[in-house]
C-alpha positions in Angstrom: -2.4 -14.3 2.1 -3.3 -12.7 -1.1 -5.9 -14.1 -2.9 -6.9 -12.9 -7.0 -10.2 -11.6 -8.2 -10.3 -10.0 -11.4 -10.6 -6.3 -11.2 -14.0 -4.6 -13.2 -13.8 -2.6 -16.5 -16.8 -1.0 -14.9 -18.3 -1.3 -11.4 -21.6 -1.8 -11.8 -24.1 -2.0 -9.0 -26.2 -4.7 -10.1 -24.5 -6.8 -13.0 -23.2 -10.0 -11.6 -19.9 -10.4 -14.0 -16.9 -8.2 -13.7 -14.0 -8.0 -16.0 -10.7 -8.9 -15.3 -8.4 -6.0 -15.6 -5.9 -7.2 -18.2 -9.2 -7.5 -20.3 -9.6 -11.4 -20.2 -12.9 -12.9 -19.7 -15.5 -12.4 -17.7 -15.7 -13.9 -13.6 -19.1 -14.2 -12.6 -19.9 -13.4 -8.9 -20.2 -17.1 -8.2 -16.6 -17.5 -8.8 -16.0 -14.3 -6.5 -17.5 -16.3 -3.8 -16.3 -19.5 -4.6 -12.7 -17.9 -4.3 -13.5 -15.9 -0.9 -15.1 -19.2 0.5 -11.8 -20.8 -0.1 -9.9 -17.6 1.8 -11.9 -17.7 4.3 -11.6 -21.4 5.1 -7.6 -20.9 4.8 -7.5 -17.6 6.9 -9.1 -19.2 10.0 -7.7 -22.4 10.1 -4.4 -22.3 12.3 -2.0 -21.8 9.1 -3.6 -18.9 8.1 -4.7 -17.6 11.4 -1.1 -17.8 12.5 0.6 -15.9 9.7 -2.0 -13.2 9.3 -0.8 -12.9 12.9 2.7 -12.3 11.9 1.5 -9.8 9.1 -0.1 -7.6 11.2 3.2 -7.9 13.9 5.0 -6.6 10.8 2.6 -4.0 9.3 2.9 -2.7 13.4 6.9 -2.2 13.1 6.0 -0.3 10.0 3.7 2.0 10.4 4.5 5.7 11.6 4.8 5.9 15.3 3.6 9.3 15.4 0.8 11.5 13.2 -2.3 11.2 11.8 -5.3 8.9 12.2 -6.8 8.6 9.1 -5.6 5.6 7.2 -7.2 4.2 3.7 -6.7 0.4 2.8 -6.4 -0.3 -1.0 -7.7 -3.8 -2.5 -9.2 -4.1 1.3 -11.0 -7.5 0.2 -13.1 -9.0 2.9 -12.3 -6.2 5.5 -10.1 -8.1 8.0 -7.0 -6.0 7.9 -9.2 -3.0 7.9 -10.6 -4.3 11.3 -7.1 -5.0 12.7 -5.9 -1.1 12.1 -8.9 0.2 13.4 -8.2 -1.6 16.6 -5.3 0.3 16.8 -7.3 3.4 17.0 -7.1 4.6 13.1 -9.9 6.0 11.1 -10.5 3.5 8.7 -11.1 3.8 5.0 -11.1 1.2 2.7 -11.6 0.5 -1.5 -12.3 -2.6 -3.4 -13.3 -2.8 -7.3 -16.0 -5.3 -6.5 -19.1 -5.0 -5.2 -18.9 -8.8 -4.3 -16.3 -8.1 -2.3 -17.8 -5.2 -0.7 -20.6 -6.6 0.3 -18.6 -9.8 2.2 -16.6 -6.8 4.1 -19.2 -5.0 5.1 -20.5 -8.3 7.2 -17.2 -8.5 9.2 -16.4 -4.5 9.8 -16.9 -2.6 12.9 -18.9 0.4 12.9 -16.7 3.5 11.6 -15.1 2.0 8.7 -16.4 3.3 5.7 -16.0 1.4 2.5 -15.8 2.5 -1.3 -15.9 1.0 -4.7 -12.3 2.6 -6.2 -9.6 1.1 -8.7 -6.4 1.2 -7.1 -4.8 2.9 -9.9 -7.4 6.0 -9.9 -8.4 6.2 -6.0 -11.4 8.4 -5.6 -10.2 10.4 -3.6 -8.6 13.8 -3.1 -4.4 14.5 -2.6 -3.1 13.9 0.7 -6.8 13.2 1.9 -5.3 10.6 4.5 -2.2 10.0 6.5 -1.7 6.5 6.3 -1.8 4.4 2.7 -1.4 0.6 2.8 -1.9 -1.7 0.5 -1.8 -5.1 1.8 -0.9 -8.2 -0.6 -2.5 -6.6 -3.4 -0.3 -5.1 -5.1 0.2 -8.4 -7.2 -3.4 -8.3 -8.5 -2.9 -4.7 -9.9 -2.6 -4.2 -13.9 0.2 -1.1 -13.1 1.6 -1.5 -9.9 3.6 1.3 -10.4 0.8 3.4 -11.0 -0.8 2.3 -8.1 1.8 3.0 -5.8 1.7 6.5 -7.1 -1.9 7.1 -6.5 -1.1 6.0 -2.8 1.6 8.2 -2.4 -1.3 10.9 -4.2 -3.5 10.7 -1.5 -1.5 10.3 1.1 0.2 13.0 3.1 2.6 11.1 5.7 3.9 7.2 4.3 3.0 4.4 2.6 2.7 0.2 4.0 2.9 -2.3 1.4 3.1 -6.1 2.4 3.5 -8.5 -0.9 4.0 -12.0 -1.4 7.7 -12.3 -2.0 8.5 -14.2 -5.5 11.4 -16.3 -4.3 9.4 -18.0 -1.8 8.1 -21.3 -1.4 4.7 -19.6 0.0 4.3 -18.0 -3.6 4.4 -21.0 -5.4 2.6 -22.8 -3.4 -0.3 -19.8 -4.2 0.8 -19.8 -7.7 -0.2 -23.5 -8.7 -3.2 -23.6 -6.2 -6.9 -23.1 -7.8 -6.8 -19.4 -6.7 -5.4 -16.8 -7.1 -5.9 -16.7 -11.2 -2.8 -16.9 -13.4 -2.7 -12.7 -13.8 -1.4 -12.9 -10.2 2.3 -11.5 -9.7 4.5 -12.1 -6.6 6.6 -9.3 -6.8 10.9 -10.0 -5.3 11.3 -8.0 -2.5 14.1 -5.5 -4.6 12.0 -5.3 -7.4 9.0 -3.9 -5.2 11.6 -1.2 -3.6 12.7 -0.3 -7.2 8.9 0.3 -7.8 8.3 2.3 -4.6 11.6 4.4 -5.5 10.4 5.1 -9.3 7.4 6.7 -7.9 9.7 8.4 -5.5 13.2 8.9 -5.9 15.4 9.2 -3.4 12.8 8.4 -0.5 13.9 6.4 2.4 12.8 2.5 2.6 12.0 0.8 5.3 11.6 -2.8 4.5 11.6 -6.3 5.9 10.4 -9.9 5.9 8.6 -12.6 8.0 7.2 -16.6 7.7 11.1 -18.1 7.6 9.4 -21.7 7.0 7.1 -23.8 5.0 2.9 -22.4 5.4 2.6 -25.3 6.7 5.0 -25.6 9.8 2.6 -22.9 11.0 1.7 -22.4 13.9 4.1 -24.4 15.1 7.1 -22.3 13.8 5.4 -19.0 14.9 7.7 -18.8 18.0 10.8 -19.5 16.4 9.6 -17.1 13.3 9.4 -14.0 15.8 13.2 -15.0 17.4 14.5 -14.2 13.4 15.5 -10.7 12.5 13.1 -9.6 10.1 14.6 -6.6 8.8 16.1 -5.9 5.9 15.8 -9.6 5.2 14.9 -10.7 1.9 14.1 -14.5 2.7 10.9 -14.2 4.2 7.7 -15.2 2.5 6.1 -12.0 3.4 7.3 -8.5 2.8 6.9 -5.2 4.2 7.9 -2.1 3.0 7.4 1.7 4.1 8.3 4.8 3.1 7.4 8.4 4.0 5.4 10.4 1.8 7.9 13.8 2.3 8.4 16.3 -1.0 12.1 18.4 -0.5 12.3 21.8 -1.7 15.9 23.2 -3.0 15.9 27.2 -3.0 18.6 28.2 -5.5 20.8 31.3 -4.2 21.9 32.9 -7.0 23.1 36.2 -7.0 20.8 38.9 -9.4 23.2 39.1 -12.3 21.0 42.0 -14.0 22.1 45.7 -13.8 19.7 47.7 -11.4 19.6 51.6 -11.4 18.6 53.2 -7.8 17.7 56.6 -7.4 17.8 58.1 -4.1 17.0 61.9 -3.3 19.5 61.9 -0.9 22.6 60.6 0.4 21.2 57.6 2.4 22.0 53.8 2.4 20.8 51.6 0.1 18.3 48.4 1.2 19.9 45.4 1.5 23.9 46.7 1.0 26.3 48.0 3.6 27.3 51.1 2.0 25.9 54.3 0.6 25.2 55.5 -3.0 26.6 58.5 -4.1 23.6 60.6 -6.2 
């Protein structure tokens, strides 16, 4: 479930308020904790225990079956996804812009998982610095999400996994008139996140799909029947997924050399590259 705190101006170590990205006001850390005090209750009650269950069942379809290890997790908030991929044997790396939200992760990480104050729309990190880029619900708390989608494609050198909250669900609006996240939160429709993923790279392949068929609330009940839907390349799920490979094509153009060359030759001998001789 995504959840919205406002992105810092500045990440400051010690100051207690951080600015909200589109510039509004102020949220002091209280609120930060207020807001992860309510995620926390919802994630492990049996709702929210059951469909971050079916996320990380669809985050497994997508991810690459073969490559590298080394996976970053952008807007990783309290660290719980982070802990689910290293379980499945990745070197972990993950970013948040608060240092609120930092801090909560670092109490519920395994050792190995290194964590980093970035802004997901100017990663500190290097190009193609890790295999593996997800960014899980988050993308609708960015101010640019196309921007951030083309730092994750930057730094990463084999795909990208997004998961989103999909718009035309009910599970969206429920989140949407609920006391969190705040109103600069933006479900995203499932096409207009591929539109997104294909302006920051045209032509590439998507992979995409959708899970939680039902009300949040028939869950766990409806888990079993959930899994029994196909899931991909359907739009009517509450929760998205979409992959892509991070894979640059090269065109060589094979013209022919259209300007005159003169070749001397001392002798009557064939000329590189041709079939016949040159007379002197």
């Amino acid at each position: 479930m995504c959840f919205k705190f406002h992105r810092p101006e500045e990440m400051r170590e010690k100051h207690v308020h951080h600015r909200g990205m589109t510039g509004g006001e102020e949220q002091p850390a209280m609120e930060i904790n207020d807001n992860l005090n309510t995620y926390e209750k919802w994630i492990a009650s049996p709702e929210g225990t059951s469909i971050e269950t079916r996320t990380h069942e669809l985050v497994s379809s997508l991810l690459p079956s073969t490559g590298g290890k080394r996976l970053l997790g952008v807007g990783c908030k309290t660290g719980r996804d982070l802990v689910f991929f290293r379980n499945l044997g990745y070197l972990v790396t993950g970013t948040e812009t608060s240092r609120v939200l930092i801090d909560a992760a670092r109490q519920k990480i395994s050792p190995g998982i290194d964590l980093h104050l970035g802004d997901s729309e100017d990663l500190p990190f290097s190009d193609s610095e890790f295999d593996v880029v997800t960014i899980m619900t988050s993308l609708e708390s960015t101010e640019n999400p196309l921007q951030a989608i083309r730092e994750a494609v930057r730094v990463s050198r084999a795909s990208v996994v997004l998961t989103l909250i999909n718009h035309a669900s009910p599970f969206a609006q429920r989140i949407r008139i609920s006391s969190f996240p705040a109103p600069a939160f933006h479900s995203f429709r499932v096409f207009e996140a591929i539109r997104l993923v294909r302006a920051a790279m045209p032509g590439v392949p998507v992979e995409w799909g959708s899970i939680v068929f039902f009300p949040a609330g028939w869950y766990p009940r409806a888990e079993g029947i959930d899994r029994k839907i196909p899931w991909r390349k359907n739009p009517f799920g509450s929760i998205a997924g979409i992959s892509f490979p991070v894979t640059y094509h090269f065109r060589t153009l094979q013209e022919p050399l259209r300007a005159n060359v003169e070749v001397r030759l001392r002798e009557n001998r064939r000329v590189p590259g041709t079939a016949c001789n040159r007379e002197r």
